[in-house]
N, CA, C and O atoms as CSV, one atom per row, in Angstrom:
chain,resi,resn,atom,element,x,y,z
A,1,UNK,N,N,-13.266,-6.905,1.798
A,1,UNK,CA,C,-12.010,-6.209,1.905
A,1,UNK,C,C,-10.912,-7.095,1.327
A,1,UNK,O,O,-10.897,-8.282,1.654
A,2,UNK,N,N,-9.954,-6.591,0.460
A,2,UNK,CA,C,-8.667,-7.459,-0.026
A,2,UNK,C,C,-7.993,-6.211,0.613
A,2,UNK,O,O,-8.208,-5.004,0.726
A,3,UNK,N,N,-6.610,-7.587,1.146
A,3,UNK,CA,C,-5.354,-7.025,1.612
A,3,UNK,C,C,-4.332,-6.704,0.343
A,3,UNK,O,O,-4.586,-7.295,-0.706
A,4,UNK,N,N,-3.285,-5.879,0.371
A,4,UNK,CA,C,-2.331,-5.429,-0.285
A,4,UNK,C,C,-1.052,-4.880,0.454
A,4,UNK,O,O,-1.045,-4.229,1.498
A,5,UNK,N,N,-0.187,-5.197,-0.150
A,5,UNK,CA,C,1.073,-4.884,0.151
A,5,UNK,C,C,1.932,-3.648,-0.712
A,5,UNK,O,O,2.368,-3.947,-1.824
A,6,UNK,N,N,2.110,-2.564,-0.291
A,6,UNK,CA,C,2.731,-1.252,-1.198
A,6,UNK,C,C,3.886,-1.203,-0.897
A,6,UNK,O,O,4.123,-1.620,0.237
A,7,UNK,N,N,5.154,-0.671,-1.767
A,7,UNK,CA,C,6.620,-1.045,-1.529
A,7,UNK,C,C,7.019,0.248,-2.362
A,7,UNK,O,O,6.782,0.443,-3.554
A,8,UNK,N,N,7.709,1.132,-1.427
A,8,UNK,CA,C,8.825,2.259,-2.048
A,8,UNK,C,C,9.931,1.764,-1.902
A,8,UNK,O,O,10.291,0.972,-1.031
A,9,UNK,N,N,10.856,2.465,-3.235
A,9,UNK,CA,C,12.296,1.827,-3.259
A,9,UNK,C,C,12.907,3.109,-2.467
A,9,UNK,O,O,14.081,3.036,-2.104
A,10,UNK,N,N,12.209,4.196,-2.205
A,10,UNK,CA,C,12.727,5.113,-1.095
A,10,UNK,C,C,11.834,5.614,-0.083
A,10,UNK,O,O,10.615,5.682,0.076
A,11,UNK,N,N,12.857,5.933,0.533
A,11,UNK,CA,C,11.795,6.241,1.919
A,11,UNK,C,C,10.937,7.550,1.669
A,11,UNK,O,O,9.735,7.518,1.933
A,12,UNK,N,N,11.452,8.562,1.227
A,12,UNK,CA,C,10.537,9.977,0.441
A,12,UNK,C,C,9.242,9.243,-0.181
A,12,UNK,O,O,8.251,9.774,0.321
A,13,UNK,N,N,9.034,8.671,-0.689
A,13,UNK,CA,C,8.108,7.832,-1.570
A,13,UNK,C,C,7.237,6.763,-0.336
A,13,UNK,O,O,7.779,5.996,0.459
A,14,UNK,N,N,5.357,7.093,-0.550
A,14,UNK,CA,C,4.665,6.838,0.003
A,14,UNK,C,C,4.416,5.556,-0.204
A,14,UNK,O,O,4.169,5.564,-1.410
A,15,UNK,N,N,4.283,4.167,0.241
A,15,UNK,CA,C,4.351,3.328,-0.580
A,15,UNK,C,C,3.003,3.361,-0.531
A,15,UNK,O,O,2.503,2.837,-1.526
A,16,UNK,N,N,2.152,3.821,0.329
A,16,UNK,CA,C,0.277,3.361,0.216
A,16,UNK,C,C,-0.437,3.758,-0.759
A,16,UNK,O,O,-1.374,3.217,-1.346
A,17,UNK,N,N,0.230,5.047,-0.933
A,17,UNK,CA,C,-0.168,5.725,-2.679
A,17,UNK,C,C,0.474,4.756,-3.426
A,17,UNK,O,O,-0.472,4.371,-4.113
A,18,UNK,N,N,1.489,4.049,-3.794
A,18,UNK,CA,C,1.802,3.288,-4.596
A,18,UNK,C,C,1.008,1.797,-4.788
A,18,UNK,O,O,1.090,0.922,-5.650
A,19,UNK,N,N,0.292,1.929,-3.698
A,19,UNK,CA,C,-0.137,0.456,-3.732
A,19,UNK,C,C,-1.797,0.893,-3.949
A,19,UNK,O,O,-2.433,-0.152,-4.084
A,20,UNK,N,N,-2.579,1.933,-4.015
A,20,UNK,CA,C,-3.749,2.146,-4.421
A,20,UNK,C,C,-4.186,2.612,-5.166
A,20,UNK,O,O,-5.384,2.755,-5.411
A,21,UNK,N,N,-2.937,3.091,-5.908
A,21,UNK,CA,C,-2.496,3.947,-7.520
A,21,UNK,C,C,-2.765,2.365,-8.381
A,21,UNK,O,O,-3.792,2.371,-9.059
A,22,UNK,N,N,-2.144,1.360,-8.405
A,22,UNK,CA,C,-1.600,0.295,-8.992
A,22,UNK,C,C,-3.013,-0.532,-8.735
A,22,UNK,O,O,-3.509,-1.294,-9.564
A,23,UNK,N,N,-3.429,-0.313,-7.759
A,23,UNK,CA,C,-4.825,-1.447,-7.627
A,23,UNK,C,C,-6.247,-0.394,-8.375
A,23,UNK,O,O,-7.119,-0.880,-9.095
A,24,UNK,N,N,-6.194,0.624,-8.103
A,24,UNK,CA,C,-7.120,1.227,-8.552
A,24,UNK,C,C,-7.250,1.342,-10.440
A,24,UNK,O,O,-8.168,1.401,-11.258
A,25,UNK,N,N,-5.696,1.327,-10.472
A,25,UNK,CA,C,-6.065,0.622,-12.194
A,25,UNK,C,C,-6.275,-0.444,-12.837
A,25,UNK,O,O,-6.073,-0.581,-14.044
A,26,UNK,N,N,-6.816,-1.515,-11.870
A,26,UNK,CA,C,-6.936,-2.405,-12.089
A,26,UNK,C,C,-8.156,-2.960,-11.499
A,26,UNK,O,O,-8.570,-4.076,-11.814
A,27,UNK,N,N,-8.841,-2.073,-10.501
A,27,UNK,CA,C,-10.144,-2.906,-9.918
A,27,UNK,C,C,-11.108,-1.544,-9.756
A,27,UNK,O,O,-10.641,-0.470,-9.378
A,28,UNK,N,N,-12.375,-1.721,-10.062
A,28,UNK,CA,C,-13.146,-0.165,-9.799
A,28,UNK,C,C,-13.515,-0.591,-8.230
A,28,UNK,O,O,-13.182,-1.404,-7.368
A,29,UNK,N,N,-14.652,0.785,-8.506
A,29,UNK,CA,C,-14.904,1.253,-6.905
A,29,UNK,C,C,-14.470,1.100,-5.554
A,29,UNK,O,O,-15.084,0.979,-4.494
A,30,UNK,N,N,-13.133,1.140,-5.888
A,30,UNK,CA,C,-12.383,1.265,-4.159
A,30,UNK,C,C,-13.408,2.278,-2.943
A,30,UNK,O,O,-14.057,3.265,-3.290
A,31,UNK,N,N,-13.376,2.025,-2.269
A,31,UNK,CA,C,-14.585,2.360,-0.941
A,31,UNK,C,C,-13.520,3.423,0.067
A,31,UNK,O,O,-13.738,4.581,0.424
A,32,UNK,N,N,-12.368,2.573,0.337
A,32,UNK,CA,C,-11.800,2.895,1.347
A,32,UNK,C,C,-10.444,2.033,2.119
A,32,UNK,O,O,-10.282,0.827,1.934
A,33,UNK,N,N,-9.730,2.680,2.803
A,33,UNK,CA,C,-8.385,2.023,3.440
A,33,UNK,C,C,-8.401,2.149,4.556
A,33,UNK,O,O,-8.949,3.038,5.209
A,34,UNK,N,N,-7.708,1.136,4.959
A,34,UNK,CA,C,-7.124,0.706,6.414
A,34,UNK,C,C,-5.450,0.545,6.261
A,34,UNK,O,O,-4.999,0.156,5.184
A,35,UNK,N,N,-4.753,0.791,7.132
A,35,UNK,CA,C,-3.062,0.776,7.426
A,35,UNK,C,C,-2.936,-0.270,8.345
A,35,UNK,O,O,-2.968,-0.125,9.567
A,36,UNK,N,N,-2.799,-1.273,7.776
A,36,UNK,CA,C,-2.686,-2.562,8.610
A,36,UNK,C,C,-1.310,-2.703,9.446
A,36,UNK,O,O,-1.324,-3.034,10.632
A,37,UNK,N,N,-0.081,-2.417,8.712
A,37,UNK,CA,C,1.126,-2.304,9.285
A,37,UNK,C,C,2.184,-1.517,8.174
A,37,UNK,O,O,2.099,-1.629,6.951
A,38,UNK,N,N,2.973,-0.881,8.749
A,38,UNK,CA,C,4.429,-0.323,8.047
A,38,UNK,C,C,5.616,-0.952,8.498
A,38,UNK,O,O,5.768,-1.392,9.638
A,39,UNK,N,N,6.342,-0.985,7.710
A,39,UNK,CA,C,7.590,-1.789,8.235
A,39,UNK,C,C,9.061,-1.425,7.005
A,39,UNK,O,O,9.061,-0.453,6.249
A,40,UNK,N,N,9.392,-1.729,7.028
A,40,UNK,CA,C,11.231,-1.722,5.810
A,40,UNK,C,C,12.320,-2.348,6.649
A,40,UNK,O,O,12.406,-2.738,7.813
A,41,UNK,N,N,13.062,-2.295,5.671
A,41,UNK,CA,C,14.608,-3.528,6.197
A,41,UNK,C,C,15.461,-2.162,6.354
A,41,UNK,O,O,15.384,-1.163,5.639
A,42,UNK,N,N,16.375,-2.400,7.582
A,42,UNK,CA,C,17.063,-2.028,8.019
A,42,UNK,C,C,18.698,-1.534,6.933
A,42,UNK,O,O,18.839,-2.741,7.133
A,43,UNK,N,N,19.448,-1.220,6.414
A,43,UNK,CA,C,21.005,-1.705,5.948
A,43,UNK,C,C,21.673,-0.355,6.153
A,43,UNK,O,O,21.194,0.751,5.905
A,44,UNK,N,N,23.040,-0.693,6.725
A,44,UNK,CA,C,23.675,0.548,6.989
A,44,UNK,C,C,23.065,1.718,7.700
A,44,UNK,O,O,23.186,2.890,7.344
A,45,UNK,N,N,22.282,1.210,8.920
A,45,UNK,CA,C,22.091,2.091,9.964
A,45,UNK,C,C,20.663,2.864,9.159
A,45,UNK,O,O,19.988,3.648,9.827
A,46,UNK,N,N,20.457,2.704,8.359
A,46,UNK,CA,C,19.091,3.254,7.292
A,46,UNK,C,C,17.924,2.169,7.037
A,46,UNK,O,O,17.818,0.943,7.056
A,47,UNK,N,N,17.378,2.916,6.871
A,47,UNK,CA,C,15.678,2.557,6.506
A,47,UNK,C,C,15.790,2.434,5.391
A,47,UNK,O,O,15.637,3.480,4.760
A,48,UNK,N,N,16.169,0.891,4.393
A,48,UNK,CA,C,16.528,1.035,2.823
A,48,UNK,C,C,15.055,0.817,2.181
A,48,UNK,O,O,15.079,1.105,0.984
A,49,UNK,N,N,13.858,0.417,2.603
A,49,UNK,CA,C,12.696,-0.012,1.952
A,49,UNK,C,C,11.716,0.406,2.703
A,49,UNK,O,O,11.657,-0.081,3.832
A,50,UNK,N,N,10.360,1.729,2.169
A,50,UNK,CA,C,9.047,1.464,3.058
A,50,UNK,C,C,8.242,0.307,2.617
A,50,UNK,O,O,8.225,-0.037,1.435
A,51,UNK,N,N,7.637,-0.242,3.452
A,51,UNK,CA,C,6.682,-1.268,2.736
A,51,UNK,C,C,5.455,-1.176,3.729
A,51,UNK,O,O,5.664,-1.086,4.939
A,52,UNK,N,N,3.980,-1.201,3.132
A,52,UNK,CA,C,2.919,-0.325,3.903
A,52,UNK,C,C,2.008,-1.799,3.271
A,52,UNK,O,O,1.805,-2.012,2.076
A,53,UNK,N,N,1.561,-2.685,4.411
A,53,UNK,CA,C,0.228,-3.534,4.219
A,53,UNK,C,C,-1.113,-3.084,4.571
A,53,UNK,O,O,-1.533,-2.852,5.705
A,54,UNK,N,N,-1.736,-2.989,3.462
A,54,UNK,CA,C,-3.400,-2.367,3.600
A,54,UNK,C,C,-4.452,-3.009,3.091
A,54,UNK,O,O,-4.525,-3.736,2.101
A,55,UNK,N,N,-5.645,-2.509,4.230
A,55,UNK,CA,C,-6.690,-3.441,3.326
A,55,UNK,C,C,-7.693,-2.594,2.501
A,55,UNK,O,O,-8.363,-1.674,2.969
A,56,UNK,N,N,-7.705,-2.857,1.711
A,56,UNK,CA,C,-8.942,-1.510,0.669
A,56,UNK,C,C,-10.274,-2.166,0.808
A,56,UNK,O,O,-10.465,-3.329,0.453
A,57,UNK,N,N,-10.956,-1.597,1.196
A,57,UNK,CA,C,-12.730,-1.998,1.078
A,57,UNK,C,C,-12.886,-1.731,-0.765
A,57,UNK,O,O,-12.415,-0.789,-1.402
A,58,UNK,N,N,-13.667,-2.854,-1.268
A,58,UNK,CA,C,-14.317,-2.546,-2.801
A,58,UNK,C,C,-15.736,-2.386,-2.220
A,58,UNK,O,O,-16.239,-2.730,-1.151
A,59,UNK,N,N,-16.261,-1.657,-3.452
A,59,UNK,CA,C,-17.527,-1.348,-3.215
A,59,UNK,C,C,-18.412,-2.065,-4.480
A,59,UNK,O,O,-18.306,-1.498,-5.567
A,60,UNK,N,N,-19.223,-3.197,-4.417
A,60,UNK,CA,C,-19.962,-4.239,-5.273
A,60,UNK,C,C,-21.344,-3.939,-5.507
A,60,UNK,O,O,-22.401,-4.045,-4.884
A,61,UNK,N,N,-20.890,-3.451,-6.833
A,61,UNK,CA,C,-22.636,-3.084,-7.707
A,61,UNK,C,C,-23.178,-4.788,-7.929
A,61,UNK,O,O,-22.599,-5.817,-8.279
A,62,UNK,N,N,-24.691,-4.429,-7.494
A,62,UNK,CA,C,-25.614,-4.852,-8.428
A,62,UNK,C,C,-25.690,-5.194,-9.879
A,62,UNK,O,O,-26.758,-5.553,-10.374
């Protein structure tokens, strides 16, 4: 399993799709996810950042 970190610059915007969109073009056979934690910074009474840490299972051919 590798961990990853996904980051929307808005809150409408999923960041976990952003972060398995971006790894999946870059590494084959993703297996599967885990939602390790969600979190964003606070400013002006708002939620200015989602940020979603996950771990993706790869799946390793032979």
């Amino acid at each position: 399993m590798v961990e990853f970190v996904g980051a929307s610059p808005t809150v409408s915007e999923d960041p976990s799709r952003n972060a398995i969109a971006q790894t999946a073009a870059a590494l084959r056979h993703l297996d599967g996810v885990e939602l390790v934690a969600a979190r964003g910074p606070i400013e002006g009474g708002k939620v200015a950042q989602r940020l979603s840490r996950l771990k993706l299972g790869i799946r390793i051919e032979p």
